[in-house]
C-alpha positions as CSV (number, residue, x, y, z in Angstrom):
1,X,-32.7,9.2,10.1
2,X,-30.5,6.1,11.1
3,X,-29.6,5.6,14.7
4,X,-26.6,7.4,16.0
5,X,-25.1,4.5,16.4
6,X,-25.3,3.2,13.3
7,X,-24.8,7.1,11.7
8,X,-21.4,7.3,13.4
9,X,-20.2,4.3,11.4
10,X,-21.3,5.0,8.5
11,X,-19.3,8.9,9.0
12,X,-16.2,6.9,10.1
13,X,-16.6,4.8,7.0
14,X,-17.1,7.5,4.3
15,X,-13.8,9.6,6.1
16,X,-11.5,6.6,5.3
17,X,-12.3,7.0,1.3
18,X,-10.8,10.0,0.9
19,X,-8.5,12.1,2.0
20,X,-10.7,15.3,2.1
21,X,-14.3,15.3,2.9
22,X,-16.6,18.6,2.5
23,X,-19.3,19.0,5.1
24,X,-22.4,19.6,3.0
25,X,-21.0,16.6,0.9
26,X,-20.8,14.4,3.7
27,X,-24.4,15.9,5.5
28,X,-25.6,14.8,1.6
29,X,-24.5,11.3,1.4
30,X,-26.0,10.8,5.1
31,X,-29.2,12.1,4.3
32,X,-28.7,14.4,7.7
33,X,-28.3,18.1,8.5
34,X,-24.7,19.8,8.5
35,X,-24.9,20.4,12.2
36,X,-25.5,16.8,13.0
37,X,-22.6,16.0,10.9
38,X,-20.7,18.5,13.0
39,X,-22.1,16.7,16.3
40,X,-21.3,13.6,14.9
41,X,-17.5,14.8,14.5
42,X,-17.6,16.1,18.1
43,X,-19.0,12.3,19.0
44,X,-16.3,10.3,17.2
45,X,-13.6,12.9,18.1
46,X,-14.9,11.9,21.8
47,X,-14.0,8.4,20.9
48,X,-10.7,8.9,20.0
49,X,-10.5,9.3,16.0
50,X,-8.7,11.9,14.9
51,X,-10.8,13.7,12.8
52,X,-9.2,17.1,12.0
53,X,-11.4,20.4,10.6
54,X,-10.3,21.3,6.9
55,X,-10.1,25.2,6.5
56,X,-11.4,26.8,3.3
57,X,-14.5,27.7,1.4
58,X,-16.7,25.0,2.0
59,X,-15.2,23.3,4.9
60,X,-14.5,19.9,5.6
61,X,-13.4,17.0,7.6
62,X,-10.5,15.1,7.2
63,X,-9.2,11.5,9.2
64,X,-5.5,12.1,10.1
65,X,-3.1,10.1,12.4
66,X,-3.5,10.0,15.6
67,X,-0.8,9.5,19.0
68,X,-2.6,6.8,19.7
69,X,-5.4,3.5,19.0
70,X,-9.1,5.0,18.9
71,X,-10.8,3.3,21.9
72,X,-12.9,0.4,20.6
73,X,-11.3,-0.8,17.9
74,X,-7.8,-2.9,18.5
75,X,-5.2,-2.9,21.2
76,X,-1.6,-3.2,20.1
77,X,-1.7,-7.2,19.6
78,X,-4.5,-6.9,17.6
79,X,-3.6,-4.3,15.6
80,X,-0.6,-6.1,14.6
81,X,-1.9,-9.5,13.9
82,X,-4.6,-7.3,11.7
83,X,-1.8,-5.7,9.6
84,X,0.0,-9.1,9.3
85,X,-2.8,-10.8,8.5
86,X,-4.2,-7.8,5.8
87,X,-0.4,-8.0,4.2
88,X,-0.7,-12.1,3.6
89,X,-3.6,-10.9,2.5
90,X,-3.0,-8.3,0.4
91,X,0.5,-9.8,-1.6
92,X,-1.1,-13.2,-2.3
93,X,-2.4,-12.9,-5.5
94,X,-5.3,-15.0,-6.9
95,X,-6.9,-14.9,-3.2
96,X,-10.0,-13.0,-4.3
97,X,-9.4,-10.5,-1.6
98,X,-6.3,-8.8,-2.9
99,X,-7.7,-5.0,-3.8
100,X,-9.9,-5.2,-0.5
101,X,-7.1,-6.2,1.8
102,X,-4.7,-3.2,0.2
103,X,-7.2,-0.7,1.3
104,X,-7.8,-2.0,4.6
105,X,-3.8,-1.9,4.9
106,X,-4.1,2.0,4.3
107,X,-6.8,2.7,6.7
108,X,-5.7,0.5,8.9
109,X,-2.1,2.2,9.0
110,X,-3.5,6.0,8.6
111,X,-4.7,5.8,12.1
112,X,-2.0,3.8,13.6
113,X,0.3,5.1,16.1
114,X,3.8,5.7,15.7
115,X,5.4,3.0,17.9
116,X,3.3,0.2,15.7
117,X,3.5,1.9,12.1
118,X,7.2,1.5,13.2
119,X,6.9,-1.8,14.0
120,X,5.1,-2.8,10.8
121,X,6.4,-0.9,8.3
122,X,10.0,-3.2,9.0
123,X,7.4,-6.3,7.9
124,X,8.3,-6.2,4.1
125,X,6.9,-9.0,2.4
126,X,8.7,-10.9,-0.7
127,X,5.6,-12.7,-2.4
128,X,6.2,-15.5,-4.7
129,X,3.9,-17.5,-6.2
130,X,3.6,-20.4,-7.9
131,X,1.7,-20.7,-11.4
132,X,-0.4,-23.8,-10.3
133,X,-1.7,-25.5,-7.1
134,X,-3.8,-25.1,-4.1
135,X,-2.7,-23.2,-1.8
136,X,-1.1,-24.9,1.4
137,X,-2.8,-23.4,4.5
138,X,0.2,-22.9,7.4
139,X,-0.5,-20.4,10.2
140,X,2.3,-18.2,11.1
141,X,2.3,-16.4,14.5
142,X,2.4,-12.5,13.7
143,X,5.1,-11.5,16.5
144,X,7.3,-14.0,14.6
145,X,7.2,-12.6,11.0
146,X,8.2,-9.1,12.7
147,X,10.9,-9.8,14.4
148,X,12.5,-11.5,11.8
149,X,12.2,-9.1,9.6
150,X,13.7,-6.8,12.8
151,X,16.4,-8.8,12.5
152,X,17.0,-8.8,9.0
153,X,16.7,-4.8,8.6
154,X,19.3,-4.9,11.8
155,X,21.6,-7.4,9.9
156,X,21.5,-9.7,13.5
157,X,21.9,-13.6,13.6
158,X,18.5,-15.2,14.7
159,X,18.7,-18.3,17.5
160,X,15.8,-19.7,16.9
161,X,14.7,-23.5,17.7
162,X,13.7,-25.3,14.3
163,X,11.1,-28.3,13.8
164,X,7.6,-29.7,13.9
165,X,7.6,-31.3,17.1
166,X,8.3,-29.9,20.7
167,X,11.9,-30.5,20.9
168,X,12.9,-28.5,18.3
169,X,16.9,-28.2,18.1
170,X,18.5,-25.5,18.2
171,X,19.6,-23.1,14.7
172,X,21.8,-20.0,14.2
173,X,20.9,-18.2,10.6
174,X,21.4,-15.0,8.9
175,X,18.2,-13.6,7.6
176,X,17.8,-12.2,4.5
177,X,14.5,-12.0,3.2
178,X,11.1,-12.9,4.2
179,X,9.0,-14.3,1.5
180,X,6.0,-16.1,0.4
181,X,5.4,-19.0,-2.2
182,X,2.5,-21.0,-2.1
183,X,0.6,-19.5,0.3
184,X,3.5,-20.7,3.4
185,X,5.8,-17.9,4.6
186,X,9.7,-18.8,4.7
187,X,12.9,-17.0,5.8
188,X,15.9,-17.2,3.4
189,X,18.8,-17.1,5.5
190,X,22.4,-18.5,5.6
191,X,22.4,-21.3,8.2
192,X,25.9,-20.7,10.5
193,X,25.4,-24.5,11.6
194,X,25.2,-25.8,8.0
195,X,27.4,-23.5,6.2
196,X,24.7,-22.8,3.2
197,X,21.3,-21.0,2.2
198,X,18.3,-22.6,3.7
199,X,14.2,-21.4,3.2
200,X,13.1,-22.1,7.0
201,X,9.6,-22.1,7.3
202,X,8.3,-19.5,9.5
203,X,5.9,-21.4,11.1
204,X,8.2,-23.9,12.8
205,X,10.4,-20.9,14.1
206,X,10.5,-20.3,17.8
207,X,12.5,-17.8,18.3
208,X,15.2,-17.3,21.2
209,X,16.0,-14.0,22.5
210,X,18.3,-11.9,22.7
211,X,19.6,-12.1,19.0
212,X,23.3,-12.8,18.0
213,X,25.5,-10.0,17.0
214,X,25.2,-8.4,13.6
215,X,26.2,-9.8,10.2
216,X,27.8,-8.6,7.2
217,X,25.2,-9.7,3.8
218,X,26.3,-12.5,1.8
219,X,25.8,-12.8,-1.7
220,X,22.6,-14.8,-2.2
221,X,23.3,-17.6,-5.2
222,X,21.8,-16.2,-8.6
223,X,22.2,-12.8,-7.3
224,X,19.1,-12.0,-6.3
225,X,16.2,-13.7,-4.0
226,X,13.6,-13.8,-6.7
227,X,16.1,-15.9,-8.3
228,X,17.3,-17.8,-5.9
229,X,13.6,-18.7,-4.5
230,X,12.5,-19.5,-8.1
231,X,15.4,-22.0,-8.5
232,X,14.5,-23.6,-5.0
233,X,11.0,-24.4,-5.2
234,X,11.4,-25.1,-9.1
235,X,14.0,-27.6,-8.9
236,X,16.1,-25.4,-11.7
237,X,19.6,-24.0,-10.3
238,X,19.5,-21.1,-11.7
239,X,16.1,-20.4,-11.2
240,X,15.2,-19.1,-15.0
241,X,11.4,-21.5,-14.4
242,X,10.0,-21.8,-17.7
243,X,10.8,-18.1,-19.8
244,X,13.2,-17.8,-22.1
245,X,13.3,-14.1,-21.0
246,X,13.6,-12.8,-17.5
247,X,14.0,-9.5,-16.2
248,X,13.8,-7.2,-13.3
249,X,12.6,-3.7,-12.7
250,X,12.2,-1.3,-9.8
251,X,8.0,0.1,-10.2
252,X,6.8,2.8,-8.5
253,X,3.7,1.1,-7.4
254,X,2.9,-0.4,-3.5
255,X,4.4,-4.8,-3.6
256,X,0.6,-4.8,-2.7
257,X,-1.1,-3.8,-5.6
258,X,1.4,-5.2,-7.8
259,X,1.1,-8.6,-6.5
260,X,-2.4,-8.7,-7.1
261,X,-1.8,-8.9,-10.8
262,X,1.8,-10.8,-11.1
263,X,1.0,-14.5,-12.1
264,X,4.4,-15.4,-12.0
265,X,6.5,-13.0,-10.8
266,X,8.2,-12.2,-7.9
267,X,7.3,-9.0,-5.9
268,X,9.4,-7.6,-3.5
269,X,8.7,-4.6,-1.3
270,X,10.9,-1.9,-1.0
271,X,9.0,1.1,0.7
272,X,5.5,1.9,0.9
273,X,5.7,3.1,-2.8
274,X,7.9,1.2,-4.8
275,X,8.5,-2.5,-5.1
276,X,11.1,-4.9,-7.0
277,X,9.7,-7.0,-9.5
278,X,10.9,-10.0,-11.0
279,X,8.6,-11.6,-14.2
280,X,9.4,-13.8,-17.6
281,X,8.0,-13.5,-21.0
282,X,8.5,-15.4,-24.3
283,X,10.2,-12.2,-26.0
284,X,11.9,-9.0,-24.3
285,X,9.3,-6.4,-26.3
286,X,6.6,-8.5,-24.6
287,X,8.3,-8.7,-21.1
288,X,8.9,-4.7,-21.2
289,X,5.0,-4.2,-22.3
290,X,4.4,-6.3,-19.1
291,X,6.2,-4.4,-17.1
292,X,4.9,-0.8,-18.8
293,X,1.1,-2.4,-18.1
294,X,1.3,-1.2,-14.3
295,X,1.1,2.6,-15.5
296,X,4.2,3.6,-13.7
297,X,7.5,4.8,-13.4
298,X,9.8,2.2,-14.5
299,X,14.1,1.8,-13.5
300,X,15.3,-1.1,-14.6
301,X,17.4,-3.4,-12.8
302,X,18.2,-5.9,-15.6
303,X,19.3,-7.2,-18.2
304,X,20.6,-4.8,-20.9
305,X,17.8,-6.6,-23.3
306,X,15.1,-5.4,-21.3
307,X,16.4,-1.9,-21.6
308,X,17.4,-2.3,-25.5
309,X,13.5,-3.4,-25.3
310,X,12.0,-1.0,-23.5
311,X,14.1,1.8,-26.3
312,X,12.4,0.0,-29.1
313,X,8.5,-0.2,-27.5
314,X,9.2,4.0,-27.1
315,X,10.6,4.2,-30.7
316,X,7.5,2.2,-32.1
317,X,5.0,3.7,-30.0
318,X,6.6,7.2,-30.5
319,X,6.0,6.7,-34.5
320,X,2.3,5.7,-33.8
321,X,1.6,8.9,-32.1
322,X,3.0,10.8,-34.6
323,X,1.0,9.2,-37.4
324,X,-2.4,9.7,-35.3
């Protein structure tokens, strides 16, 4: 039998896989008794995990959220710059570490208490990447991402000082989205001092408190932010890159997991289940069986062609049912 130690990690670890775990199943895959595994629970519950008792034939164990951190694992700053950190992560596609990242995000978010799952949740994370090209290493400070991205769900100017050196002068912008191309995080916003759209990067922020009062959304150019981001850092003004078709949809799948295969696209979180996304093909028909690839529920945003596309996949598929 493996240390207790050692015993009470490995239990921690198999409770985050599932949402359910029956005791004899979990006494099984530890090689121990069922009343150690309920000792175990007693131990970890001592800790601080929430571990609540599943009622029903064969009993069970089940990790839930707790009211607050489990000793031993992260205080509040850490347990933000670990969910910023798993979200860069998790919405950079190509990284390797992608899939891994999006179910550390979960567990990591299961346990967490109210006043930082708050916190966190107002991080959402445009990614955009670009086809080609290392990726440009640019540390962001964590405190920084989330409150601009505060300030962009409250619709509030930021004051921020902006440069690479110490004496950075001082900006007053709108924010509108937070996004990533190239592995660098940036903050589209209306600059007040300018009088146009700027992509600040994030990492020469330093924020100045308190913000400025609140802001009524402008129009970004293009109509959108994949667009507008695309036409920035591609050169073309309208942003249409290198596809003769481009379309958006709304997919009822995490920005996370949908980043992680989007070459080209742009993903955009919208809640914890959905995301916008953004993509090109050579044809509509292929764009739409692009899309429909992600197994899930589809609403698209636009154009019309996508939807006339989407109509005549059904129809064509419909008739190879049939004939089967």
């Amino acid at each position: 039998m493996p240390k207790t130690s050692a015993r009470l990690l490995a239990l921690l670890s198999l409770l985050q896989t599932r949402r359910d775990w029956p005791g004899m199943l979990l006494a099984e895959r530890l090689g121990i008794s069922l009343r150690t595994v309920r000792r175990d629970v007693d131990r970890l519950r001592e800790l601080g995990y929430p571990i609540n008792a599943v009622k029903g034939p064969d009993g069970g164990y089940r990790l839930g959220a707790g009211t607050e951190l489990p000793p031993l694992l992260f205080d509040d700053e850490q347990a933000v710059a670990l969910t910023v950190a798993l979200q860069i992560a998790a919405t950079t596609p190509g990284n390797g570490t992608g899939e891994a990242a999006a179910r550390a995000l979960h567990t990591v978010r299961q346990v967490m208490p109210s006043r930082l799952r708050h916190r966190v949740n107002a991080l959402q994370v445009t990614a955009v990447e670009r086809p080609r090209g290392p990726a440009a290493a640019a540390g962001v400070d964590g405190e920084v991402l989330l409150a601009v991205s505060a300030a962009v769900h409250a619709r509030e100017v930021l004051r921020f000082g902006y440069g690479a050196g110490p004496d950075r002068p001082p900006r007053r912008a709108e924010p509108h989205h937070v996004v990533t191309w190239d592995g660098r995080w940036y903050v589209v916003a209306w600059d007040l001092d300018q009088a146009g759209w700027r992509t600040f990067r994030a990492d020469r922020m330093a924020l100045r408190t308190p913000n400025g009062p609140r802001f009524a959304p402008r129009e970004l150019p293009g109509g959108d932010v994949a667009t507008f981001v695309t036409g920035v850092f591609r050169g073309s003004p309208d942003g249409s890159g290198r596809w003769p078709c481009r379309g958006t949809v709304i997919l009822d799948r995490p920005a996370a997991e949908v980043a992680r295969y989007t070459r080209d696209g742009i993903v955009e979180a919208l809640d914890d289940g959905r995301c916008r996304l953004t993509d090109g093909s050579w044809s509509w028909p292929s764009l739409a069986a692009a899309f429909a690839r992600f197994d899930a529920g589809i609403e698209v945003v636009s154009p019309a062609e996508l939807t006339d596309a989407f109509a005549r996949l059904a129809a064509r598929f419909a008739g190879i049912a049939s004939a089967g």
